[in-house]
C-alpha positions in Angstrom: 88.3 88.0 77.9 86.8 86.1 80.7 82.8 87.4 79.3 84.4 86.5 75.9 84.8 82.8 77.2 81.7 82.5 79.2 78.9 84.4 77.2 80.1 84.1 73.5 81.9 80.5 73.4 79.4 79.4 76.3 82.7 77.8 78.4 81.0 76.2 81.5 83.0 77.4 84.9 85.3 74.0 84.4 86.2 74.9 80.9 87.0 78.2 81.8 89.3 77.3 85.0 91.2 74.7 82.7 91.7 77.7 80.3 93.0 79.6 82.7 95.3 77.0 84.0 96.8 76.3 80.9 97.6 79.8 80.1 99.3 80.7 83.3 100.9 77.1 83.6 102.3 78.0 80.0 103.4 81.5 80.8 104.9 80.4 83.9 107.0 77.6 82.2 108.0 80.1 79.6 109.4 82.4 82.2 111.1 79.3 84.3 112.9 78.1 80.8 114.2 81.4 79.5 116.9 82.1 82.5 117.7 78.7 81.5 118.3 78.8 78.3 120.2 82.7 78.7 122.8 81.7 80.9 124.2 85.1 80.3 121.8 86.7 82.5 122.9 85.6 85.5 121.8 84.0 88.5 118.0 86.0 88.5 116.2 86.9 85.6 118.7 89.1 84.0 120.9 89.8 87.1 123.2 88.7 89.3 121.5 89.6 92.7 118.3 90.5 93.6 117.0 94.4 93.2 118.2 96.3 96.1 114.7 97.8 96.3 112.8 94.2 97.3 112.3 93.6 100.9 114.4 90.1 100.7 117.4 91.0 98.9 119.5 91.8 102.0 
């Protein structure tokens, strides 16, 4: 994607960064709204607690 970008649209290195941010910032604000809106899955993501296998769920 990122030779996509550069070599065939000719982004300068600013254009590309800005791409990148608003692809990531988008994803990421996706991700923050859907617990939000799914109330249903609990307290995490679609949980109630933490996995037991991540170091800080204890």
């Amino acid at each position: 994607m990122r030779h996509y970008l550069l070599d065939d649209l000719n982004l300068t290195q600013e254009q590309l960064l800005g791409w990148i941010k608003r692809w990531i910032d988008g994803g990421l604000q996706a991700m923050e709204e859907l617990p939000a809106e799914h109330r249903e899955s609990g307290g995490f993501c679609h949980a109630d607690a933490a996995p037991a296998n991540q170091p800080d769920a204890e």
